[in-house]
C-alpha positions in Angstrom: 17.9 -4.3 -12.5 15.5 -2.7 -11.0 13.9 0.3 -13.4 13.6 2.9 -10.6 17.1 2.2 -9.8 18.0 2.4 -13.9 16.5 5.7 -14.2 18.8 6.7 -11.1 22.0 5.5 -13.0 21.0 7.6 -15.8 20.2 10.6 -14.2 23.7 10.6 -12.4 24.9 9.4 -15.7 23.5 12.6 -17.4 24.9 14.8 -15.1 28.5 13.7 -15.1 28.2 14.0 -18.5 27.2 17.4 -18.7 29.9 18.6 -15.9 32.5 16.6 -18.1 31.3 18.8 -21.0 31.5 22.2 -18.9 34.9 21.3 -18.5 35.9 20.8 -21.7 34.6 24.4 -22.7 37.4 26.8 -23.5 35.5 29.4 -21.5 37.7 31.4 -20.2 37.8 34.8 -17.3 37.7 38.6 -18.5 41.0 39.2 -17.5 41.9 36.1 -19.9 40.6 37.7 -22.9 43.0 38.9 -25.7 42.4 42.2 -27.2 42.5 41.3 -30.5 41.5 38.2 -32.9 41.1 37.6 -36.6 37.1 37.0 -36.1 35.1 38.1 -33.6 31.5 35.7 -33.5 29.1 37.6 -31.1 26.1 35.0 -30.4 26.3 31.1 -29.3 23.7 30.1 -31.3 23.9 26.9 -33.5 24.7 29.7 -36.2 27.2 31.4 -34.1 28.6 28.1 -32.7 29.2 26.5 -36.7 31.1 30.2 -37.7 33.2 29.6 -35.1 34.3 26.1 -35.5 34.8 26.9 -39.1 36.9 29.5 -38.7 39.1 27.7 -36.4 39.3 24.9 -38.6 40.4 27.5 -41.6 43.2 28.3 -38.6 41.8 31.8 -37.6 41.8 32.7 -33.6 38.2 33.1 -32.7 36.3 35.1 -29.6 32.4 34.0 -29.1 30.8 36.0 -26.8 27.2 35.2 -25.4 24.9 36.8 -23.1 23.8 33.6 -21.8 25.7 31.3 -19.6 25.3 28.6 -21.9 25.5 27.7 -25.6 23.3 26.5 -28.0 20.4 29.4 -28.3 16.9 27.6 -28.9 18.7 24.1 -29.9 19.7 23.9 -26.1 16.6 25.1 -25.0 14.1 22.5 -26.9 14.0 23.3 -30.3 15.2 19.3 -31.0 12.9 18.3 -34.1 15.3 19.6 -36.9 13.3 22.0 -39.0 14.4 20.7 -42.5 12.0 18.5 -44.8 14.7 18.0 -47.3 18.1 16.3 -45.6 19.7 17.3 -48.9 19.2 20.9 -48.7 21.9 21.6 -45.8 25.2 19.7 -45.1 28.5 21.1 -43.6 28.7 21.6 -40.2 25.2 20.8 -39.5 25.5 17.6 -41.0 28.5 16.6 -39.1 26.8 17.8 -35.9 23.4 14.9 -36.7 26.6 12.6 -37.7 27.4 13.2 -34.0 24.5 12.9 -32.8 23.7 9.5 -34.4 26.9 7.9 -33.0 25.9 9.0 -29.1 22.9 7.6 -29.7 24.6 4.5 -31.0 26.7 4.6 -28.6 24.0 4.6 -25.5 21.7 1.9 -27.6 24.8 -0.4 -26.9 25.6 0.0 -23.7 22.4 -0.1 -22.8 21.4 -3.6 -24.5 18.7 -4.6 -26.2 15.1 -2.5 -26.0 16.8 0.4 -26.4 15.6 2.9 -29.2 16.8 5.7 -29.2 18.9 5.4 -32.1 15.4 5.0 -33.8 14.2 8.0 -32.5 16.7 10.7 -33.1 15.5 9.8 -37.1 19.0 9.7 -38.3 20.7 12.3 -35.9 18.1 15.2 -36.9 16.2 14.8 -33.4 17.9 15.1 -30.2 17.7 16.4 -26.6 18.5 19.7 -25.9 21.2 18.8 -22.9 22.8 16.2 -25.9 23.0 18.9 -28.6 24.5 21.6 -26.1 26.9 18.7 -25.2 27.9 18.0 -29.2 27.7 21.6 -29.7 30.3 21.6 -26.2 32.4 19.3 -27.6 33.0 20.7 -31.5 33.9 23.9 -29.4 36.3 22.2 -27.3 38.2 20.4 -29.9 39.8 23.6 -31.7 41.7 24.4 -28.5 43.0 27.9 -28.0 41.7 29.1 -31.3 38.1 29.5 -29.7 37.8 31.7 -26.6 34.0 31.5 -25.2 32.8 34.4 -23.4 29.7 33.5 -21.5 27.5 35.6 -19.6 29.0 38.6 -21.3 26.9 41.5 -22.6 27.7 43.8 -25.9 28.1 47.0 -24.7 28.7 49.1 -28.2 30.7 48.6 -31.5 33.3 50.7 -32.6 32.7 51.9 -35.7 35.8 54.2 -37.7 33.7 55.5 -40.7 32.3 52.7 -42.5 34.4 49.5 -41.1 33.5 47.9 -38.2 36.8 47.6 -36.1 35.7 46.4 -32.7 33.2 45.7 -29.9 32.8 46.4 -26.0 31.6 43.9 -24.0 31.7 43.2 -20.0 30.9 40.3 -17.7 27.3 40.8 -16.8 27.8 41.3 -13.3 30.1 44.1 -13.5 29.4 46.2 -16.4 31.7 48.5 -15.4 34.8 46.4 -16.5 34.4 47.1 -20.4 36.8 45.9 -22.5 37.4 46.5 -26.6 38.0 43.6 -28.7 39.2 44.1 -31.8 39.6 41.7 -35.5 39.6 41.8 -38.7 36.1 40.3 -39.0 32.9 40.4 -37.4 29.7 38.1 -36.8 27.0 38.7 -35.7 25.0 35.3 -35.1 22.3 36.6 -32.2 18.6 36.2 -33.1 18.0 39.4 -32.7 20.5 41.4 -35.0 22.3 43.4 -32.1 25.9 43.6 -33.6 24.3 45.1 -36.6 22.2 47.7 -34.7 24.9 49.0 -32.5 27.1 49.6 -35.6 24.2 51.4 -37.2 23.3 48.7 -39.8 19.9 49.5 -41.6 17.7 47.0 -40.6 13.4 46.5 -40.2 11.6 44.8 -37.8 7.5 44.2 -38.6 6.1 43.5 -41.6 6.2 44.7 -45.6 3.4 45.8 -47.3 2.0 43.2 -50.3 2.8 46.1 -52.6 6.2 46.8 -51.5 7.9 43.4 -52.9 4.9 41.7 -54.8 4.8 39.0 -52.2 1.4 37.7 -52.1 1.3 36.5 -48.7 2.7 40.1 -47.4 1.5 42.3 -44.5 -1.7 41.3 -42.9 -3.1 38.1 -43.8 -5.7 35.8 -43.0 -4.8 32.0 -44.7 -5.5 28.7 -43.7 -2.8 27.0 -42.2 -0.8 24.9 -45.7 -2.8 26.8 -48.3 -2.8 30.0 -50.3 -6.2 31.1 -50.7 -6.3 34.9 -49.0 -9.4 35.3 -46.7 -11.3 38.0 -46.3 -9.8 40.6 -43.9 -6.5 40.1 -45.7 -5.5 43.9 -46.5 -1.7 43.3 -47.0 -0.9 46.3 -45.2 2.5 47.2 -43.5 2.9 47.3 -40.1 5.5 46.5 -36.9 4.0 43.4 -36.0 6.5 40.1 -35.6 5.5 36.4 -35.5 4.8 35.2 -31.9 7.5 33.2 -29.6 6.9 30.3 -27.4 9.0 27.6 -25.7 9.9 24.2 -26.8 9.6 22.7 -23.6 10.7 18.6 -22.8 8.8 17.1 -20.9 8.4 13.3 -19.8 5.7 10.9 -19.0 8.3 8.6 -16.9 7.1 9.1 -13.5 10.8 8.6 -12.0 12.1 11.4 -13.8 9.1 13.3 -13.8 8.6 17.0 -11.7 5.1 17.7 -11.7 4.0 21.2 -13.5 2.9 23.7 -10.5 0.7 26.6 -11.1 3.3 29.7 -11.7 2.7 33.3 -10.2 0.7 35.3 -12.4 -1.1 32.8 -13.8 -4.4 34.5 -15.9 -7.2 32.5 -16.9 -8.6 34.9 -18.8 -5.1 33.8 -20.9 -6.9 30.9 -22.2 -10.4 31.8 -23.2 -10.5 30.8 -26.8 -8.7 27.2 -25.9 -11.4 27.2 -23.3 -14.0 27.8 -25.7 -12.7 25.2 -27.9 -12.7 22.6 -25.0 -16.4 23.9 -24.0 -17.2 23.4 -27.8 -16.3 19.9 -28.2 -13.7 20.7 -30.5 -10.7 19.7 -28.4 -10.9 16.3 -27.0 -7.3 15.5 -26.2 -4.3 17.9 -24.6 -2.4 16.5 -28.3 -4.9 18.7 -29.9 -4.1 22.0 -27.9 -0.1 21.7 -28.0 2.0 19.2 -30.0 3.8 16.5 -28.1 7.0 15.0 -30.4 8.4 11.6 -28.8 12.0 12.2 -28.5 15.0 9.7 -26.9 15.2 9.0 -23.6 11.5 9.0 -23.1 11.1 13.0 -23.3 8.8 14.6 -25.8 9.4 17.9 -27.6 6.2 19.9 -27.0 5.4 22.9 -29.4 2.7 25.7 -29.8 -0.3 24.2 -32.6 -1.2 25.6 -35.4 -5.1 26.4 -36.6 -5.9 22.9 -38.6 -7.0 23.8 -41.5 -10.1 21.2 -41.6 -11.2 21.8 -38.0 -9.7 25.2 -37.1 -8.9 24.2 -34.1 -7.0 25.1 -31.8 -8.1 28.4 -31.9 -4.9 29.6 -29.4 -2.2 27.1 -27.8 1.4 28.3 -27.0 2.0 31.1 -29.2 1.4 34.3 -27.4 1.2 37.0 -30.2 1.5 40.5 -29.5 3.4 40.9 -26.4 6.9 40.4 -28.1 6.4 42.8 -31.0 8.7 44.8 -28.9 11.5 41.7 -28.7 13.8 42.9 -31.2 14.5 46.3 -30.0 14.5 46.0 -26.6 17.1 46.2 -23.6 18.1 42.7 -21.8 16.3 43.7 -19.1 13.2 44.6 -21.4 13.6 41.1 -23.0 13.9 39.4 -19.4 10.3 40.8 -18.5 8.8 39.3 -21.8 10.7 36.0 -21.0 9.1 35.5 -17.9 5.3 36.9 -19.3 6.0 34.1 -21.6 6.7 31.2 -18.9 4.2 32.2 -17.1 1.6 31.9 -20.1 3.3 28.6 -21.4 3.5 27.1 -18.1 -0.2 28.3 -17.2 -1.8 26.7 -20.2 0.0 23.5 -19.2 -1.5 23.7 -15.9 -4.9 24.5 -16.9 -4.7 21.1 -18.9 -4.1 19.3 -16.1 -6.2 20.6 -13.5 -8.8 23.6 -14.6 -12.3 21.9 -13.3 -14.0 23.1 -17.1 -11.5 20.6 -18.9 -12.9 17.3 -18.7 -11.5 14.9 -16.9 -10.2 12.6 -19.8 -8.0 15.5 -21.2 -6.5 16.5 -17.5 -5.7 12.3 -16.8 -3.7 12.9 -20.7 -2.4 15.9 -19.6 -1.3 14.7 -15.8 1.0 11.9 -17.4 3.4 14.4 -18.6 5.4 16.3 -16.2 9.0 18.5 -16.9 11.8 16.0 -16.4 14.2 16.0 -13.4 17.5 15.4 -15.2 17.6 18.5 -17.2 17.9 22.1 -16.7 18.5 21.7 -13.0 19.6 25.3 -12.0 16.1 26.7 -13.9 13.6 24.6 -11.9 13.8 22.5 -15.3 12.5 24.9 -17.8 14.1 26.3 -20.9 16.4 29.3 -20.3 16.0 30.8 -23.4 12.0 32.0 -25.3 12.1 30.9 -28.6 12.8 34.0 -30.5 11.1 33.3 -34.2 12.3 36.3 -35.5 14.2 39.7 -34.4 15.6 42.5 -36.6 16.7 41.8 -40.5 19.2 43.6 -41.4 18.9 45.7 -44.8 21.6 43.6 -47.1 23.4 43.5 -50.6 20.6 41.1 -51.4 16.9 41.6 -49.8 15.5 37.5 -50.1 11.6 37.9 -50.6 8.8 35.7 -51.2 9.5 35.7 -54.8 12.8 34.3 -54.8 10.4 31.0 -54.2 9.0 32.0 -57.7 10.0 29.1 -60.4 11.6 30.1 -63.5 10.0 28.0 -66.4 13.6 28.0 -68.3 15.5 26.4 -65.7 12.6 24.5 -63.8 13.7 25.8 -60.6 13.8 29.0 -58.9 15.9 31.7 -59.6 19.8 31.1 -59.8 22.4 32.9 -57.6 25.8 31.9 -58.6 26.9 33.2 -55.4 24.7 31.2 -53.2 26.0 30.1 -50.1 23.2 27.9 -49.2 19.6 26.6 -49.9 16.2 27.5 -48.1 14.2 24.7 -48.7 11.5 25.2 -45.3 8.1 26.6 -46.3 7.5 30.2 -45.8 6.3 29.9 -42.2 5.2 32.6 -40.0 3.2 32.1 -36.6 0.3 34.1 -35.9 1.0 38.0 -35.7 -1.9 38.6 -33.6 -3.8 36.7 -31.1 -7.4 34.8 -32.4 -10.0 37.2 -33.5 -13.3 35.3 -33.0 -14.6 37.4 -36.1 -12.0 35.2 -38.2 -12.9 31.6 -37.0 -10.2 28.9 -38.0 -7.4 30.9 -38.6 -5.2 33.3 -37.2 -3.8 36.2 -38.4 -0.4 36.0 -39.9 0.1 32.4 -39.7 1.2 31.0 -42.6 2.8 27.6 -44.4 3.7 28.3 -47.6 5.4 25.5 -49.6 7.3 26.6 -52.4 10.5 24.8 -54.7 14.2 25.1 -52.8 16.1 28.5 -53.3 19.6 29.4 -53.7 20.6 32.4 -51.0 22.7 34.6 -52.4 25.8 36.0 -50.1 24.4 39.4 -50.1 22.1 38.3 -47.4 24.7 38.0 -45.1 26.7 42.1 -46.0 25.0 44.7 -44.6 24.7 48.0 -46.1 26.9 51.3 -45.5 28.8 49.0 -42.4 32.0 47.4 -43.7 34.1 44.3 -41.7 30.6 42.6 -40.4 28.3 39.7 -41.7 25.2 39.0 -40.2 23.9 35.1 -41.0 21.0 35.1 -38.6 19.2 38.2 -38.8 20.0 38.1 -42.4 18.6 40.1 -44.6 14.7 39.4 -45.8 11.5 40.9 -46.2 9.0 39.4 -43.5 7.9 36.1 -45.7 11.0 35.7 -47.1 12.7 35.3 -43.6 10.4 32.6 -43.1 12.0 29.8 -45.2 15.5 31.2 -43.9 15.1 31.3 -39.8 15.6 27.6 -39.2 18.8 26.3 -37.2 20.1 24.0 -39.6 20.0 26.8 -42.6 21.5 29.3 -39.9 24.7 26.4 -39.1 25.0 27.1 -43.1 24.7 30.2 -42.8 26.9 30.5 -40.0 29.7 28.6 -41.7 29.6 30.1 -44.8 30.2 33.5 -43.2 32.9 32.1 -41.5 34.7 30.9 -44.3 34.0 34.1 -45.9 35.9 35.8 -43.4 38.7 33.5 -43.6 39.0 34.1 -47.2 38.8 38.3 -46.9 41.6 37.8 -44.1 43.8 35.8 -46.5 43.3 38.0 -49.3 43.4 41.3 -47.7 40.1 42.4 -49.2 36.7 43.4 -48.0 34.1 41.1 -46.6 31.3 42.7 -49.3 34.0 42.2 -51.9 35.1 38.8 -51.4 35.8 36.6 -54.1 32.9 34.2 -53.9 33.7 31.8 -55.8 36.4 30.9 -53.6 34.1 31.2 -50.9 32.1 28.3 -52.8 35.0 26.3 -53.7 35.5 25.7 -49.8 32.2 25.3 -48.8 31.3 22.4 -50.8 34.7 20.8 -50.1 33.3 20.8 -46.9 30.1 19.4 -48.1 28.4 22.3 -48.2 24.9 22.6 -49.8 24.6 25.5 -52.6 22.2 24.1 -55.3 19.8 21.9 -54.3 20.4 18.0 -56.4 18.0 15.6 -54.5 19.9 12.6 -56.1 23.5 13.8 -54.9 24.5 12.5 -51.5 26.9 14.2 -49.5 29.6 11.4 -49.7 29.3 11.6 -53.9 33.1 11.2 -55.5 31.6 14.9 -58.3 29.6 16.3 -55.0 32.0 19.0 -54.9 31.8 20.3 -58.9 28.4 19.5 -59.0 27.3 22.3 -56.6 29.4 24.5 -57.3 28.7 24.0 -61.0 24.6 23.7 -60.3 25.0 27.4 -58.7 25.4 28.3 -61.9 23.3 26.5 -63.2 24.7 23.2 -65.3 21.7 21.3 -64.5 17.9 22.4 -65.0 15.6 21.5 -62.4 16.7 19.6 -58.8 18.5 16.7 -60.3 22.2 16.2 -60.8 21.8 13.2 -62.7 25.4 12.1 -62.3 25.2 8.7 -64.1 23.8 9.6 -67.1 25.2 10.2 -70.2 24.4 13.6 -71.7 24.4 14.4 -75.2 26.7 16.9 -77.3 24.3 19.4 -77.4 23.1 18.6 -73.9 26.5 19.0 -72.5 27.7 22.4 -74.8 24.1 23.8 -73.3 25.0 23.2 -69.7 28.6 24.7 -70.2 27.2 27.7 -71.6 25.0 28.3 -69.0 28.1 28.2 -66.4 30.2 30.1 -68.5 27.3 32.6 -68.7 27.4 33.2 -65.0 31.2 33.4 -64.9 30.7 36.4 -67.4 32.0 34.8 -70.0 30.0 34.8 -73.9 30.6 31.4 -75.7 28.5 30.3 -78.7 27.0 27.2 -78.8 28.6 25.0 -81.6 27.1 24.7 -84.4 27.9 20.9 -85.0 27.1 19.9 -81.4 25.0 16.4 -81.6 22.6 13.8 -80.6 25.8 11.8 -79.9 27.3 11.2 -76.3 29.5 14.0 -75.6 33.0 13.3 -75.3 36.5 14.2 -73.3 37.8 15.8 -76.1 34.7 18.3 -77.2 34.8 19.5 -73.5 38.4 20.6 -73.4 38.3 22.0 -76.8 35.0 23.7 -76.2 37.1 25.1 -72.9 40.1 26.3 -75.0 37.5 28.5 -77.4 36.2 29.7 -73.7 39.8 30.9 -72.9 40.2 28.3 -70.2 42.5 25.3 -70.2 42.4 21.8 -68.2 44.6 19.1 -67.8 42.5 15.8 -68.6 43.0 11.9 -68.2 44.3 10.7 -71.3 41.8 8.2 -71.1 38.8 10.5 -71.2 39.7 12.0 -74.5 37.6 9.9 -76.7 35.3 8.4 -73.9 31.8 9.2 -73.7 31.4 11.2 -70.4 29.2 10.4 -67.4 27.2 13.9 -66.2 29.7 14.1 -63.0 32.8 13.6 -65.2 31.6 16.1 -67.5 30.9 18.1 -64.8 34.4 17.3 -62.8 35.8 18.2 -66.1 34.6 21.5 -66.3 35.4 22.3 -62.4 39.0 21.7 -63.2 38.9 24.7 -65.3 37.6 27.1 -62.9 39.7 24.6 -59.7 42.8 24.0 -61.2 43.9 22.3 -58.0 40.8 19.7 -57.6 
C-alpha cells in the first residue's frame, strides 16, 4: 500500500478514534448537574483525573469540573516523556494508565504488521502521545458511569466557605457566567496547577521563592548552579523573592512530510526574543537545532520537543524555550490574565522555531535540520495544531500540615535513607528541578539563574502536604504544600496521579468514617493505597505484582527495612527481625523492648507472634510457620496481620 495513502488511513483512523472517545465522556450540560456529591474534584489534570476514578471505584459520586474543554492538563498537551527515573517510585493509577498505554500500542503494532515500533518506543507505556493519553485518560473516566459527572469548559466562580469547612463551590459554563450554580459534598479537591480551589476558600498559600535561611535549603532563593551539580556560583545570594520557574510548551511535532503542517511565522513575532540563542549560533556554539531545543522520538513518528537546559560542559544554550519572567504573575492571575500570557508564550515558542528554520544569520545546515520538522496534521485540529494548554511548572503552594523542603532529601545515617513519614502517601523520587527564574544574564555565562537539577535519595510525602491550614473539608494534591525546591521533586504528573489518588481515597475514608479530612485515620488510608499498588516507601527490588507488596510498604513507611531494599527472600536473623519490629511498633506509638535473648539464629513463626502478644497485639498464624524459619516478606506479612486483621 501505498505510504501516502497509509498515512491517510491513519489520520482518519486517529480521528474516529478520538470522536469515539468524546463520546464516551460522561460530560454532561449545566442543567444536568446535581447539586450535591460526596466529592467534588475541581481540575482535569492527570492528578485530578486519577482522584476521580478512585473515588468512583471506592463507590463515591464524583463532579470534575475543568476550565478547559478537554482533559488531561499538560499530559494532553505534550508533556509525553513520563518524568519519573525510578518506575518503582509510583504505581496505582498511574501505573495502570502506562499498563494502558502499553496494550494500545500493542494493539496498533499488530494490526499494523511487521516494522511497526511503536510498542518499542512508548518504553514500556511511560511515553505516549498526547491525543492517546487524553484518549486512556477518556476512557478510565468513562468506565465509572454515572458516578463521574465532567464539567468541561466550566469556570470556578467562588467557594463557599461556613467558618472553617469548606462546604461548596460556584461554578458556570464559561459562556454564560451569569448561570451560577452551588455544588455541594462532603469533600473537596483541588487538582488545578495553579491552587485556585485553595485561594478562593482563603487557604494560606506562597507563590515565589524562600529565602536559603528560612528552611536551611542550600539551593534556596537566588541561585546561580550549573545544570546536575551543587557547587553555588558567585552571584548566588539566596535571597527571597516572587519569582517562579519559567513555562514553555511541549510541542509534537513530525518530520513525516504527509502529516506534516509547516511552522509559519506567528504575529508578534520579536527577534530581539532570541538574541542570546543568536549569539550562541554566531559563536559557533550551536551547530545543530537539537542543541537549541530537545527533540524526544515518540510513536507514530512524532517527537516531544522541550525547552534545553544550560549544559553544564558547554553552557550552551544560553536561552531556548523557557521564557522566564513574564509568567511570574501565572499563579495569581484572572483566566483572562492567564490567556494573554498563553498566547505571549506561543508566540515566543513558535518564533524561536521559526527563526530555526528560516532567520538568514542561522546557517543553512541548522535551518535544512530544522525545516524537516513541522507540527503534525492529525492532532489538535481545532488549535491550528498547537498545544492548548502552557505548561505551567509551578503555581501557588498551599501552606499545609506538613511544609516538604529541600531537606526532606537529607539522608539519615541510622536508617540509610531519608527521613521516615509513617504517614506517607507517596514517594518523590525526581531531582529537585527548577527552570531558570530569570532570563540569561550575559554577566553569568553558562548558567542561568534558578535552574537547577538536584539529585537527591527518594522521599516519603507525608499526607500533611495535601491539608491545608485553617480550611477544613479540602485536600490540595497539586499545589501541595512545599517550599520552592522542595516542590521541585513533587510537581511531576506521575507523582501528582499518586497524589491525586491518595487524596481520593482519603476522602473516601473521612466520608465512611464521619470524620475530618485533616483527621483521617491514615493508616487506613495506607492500607488501601497499597492494595491498590500504591507506592509509599520506596523498595527498588519489590515489583508491583509481589505476593508481600502490600505489608511491605505499608510496613517500610514505618520503617521495617533500612535503606531502599525490601529484601523479601532473605532470611533475617532473631535480632534482625525483633529490630525491624520495633522500629514499626515505634511508629505505631507503641514502646517494646528488644529481647534480651534475641539471636544470630533465623527468626522464627513462633518468636514473631509471641514478640506481638508482649506488644499487646495478636495474630492468627499458619500452623505451619510456627517453627519455620521466616522469609523477610513472611515476617513481614506476619506482622501486617496484626495491624490488618483482614489481609
Amino acid at each position: 500500500m501505498h505510504h501516502r495513502y497509509r498515512q491517510h488511513l491513519h489520520n482518519l483512523w486517529l480521528m474516529l478514534a478520538f470522536l469515539v472517545s468524546l463520546a464516551m465522556s460522561p460530560a454532561v450540560s449545566f442543567a444536568q448537574v446535581a447539586a450535591a456529591a460526596d466529592v467534588v474534584v475541581v481540575g482535569a489534570t492527570p492528578g485530578g483525573i486519577a482522584a476521580s476514578v478512585a473515588a468512583a471505584r471506592a463507590g463515591r459520586r464524583v463532579i470534575l469540573v475543568e476550565y478547559e474543554d478537554h482533559i488531561g492538563g499538560i499530559v494532553s498537551n505534550g508533556l509525553t516523556n513520563a518524568d519519573i527515573g525510578n518506575k518503582q517510585a509510583v504505581g496505582g493509577l498511574f501505573y495502570e494508565f502506562t499498563r494502558r498505554v502499553k496494550q494500545y500500542y500493542q494493539a496498533q503494532d499488530e494490526a499494523r504488521g511487521a516494522g511497526s515500533e511503536n510498542v518499542k518506543l512508548c518504553r514500556d507505556g511511560y511515553w505516549y502521545e498526547a491525543d492517546v493519553a487524553e484518549k486512556i485518560f477518556r476512557e478510565m473516566i468513562a468506565e465509572q458511569g454515572d458516578r463521574i459527572t465532567l464539567l468541561l469548559n466550566h469556570r470556578l466562580q467562588r467557594a463557599s466557605v461556613e467558618g472553617t469547612q469548606l462546604t461548596g463551590v460556584v461554578v458556570a459554563p464559561r459562556g454564560r457566567l451569569e448561570t451560577e450554580r452551588t455544588i455541594r459534598a462532603q469533600a473537596f479537591i483541588d487538582a488545578t496547577y495553579e491552587g485556585d480551589l485553595a485561594a478562593m476558600a482563603k487557604a494560606p498559600y506562597r507563590v515565589g521563592r524562600e529565602s536559603r535561611e528560612e528552611f536551611g535549603e542550600p539551593h534556596a532563593g537566588r541561585v546561580y548552579v550549573r545544570f546536575g551539580t551543587t557547587e553555588l556560583l558567585p552571584g548566588s545570594t539566596g535571597e527571597a523573592d516572587q519569582a517562579i520557574q519559567g513555562f514553555c510548551f511541549r510541542f509534537h511535532m513530525t518530520d513525516n512530510p504527509a502529516n506534516r503542517v509547516p511552522v509559519e511565522k506567528p504575529q508578534g513575532y520579536r527577534r530581539d526574543d532570541y538574541t542570546a540563542l543568536l549569539a550562541d549560533i554566531r559563536a559557533g556554539r550551536i551547530t545543530q537545532a537539537r542543541q537549541a531545543i530537545q527533540f524526544y522520538p515518540m510513536p507514530n513518528g512524532r517527537y516531544e520537543i522541550n525547552s534545553d537546559h544550560p549544559h553544564p560542559d558547554t553552557g550552551v544554550p544560553s536561552e531556548s524555550l523557557d521564557l522566564a519572567e513574564e509568567n511570574w504573575g501565572w499563579p495569581e492571575a484572572t483566566p483572562e490574565e492567564r490567556r494573554r500570557i498563553y498566547e505571549r508564550y506561543l508566540t515566543h515558542n513558535v518564533g524561536l522555531i521559526w527563526l530555526l528554520q528560516n532567520d538568514a544569520e542561522v546557517p543553512a545546515a541548522i535551518r535544512d535540520e530544522a525545516r524537516h520538522f513541522g507540527w503534525c496534521r492529525d492532532l489538535w485540529p481545532g488549535n491550528n495544531h498547537l498545544p492548548r494548554q502552557v505548561y505551567v511548572r509551578q503555581g501557588r503552594r498551599i501552606e499545609g500540615e506538613y511544609f516538604l523542603t529541600q531537606r526532606d532529601g537529607d539522608v539519615e545515617p541510622a536508617i540509610q535513607r531519608t527521613r521516615l513519614q509513617p504517614t506517607s502517601i507517596g514517594i518523590a523520587e525526581f531531582a529537585f528541578d527548577s527552570h531558570g527564574c530569570h532570563r540569561f544574564d550575559p554577566a553569568h555565562p553558562g548558567v542561568r539563574e534558578g535552574y537547577i537539577y538536584i539529585s537527591h535519595p527518594p522521599l516519603q510525602i507525608p499526607y500533611g502536604v495535601l491539608v491545608p491550614k485553617r480550611v477544613d473539608g479540602l485536600l490540595v494534591p497539586v499545589a501541595c504544600s512545599a517550599s520552592h525546591v522542595g516542590y521541585q521533586a513533587l510537581r511531576m504528573e506521575p507523582l501528582f496521579m499518586a497524589l491525586g489518588e491518595a487524596a481520593a481515597t482519603a476522602a473516601h475514608v473521612a466520608i465512611e468514617e464521619g470524620v475530618a479530612l485533616r483527621s483521617v485515620p491514615v493508616a487506613e488510608v495506607q492500607h488501601r493505597l497499597v492494595a491498590a499498588r500504591g507506592v509509599i516507601a520506596h523498595l527498588n527490588d519489590v515489583p508491583f505484582d509481589h505476593p508481600a507488596f502490600a505489608p511491605l510498604q505499608w510496613l517500610g513507611a514505618r520503617g521495617f527495612n533500612t535503606g531502599y531494599k525490601g529484601t523479601p527472600d532473605s532470611t533475617p536473623s532473631q535480632r534482625e527481625a525483633a529490630e525491624r519490629l520495633q522500629r514499626v511498633l515505634r511508629c505505631e506509638g507503641i514502646e517494646w523492648e528488644l529481647p534480651a535473648g534475641a539471636a544470630a539464629r533465623p527468626v522464627r513463626g513462633q518468636d514473631v507472634t509471641a514478640w506481638l502478644r508482649q506488644a499487646g497485639k495478636e495474630v492468627q498464624m499458619d500452623s505451619s510457620l510456627s517453627g519455620q524459619e521466616l522469609t523477610t516478606a513472611q515476617l513481614a506479612g506476619l506482622i501486617y496481620r496484626a495491624f490488618r486483621p483482614t489481609e
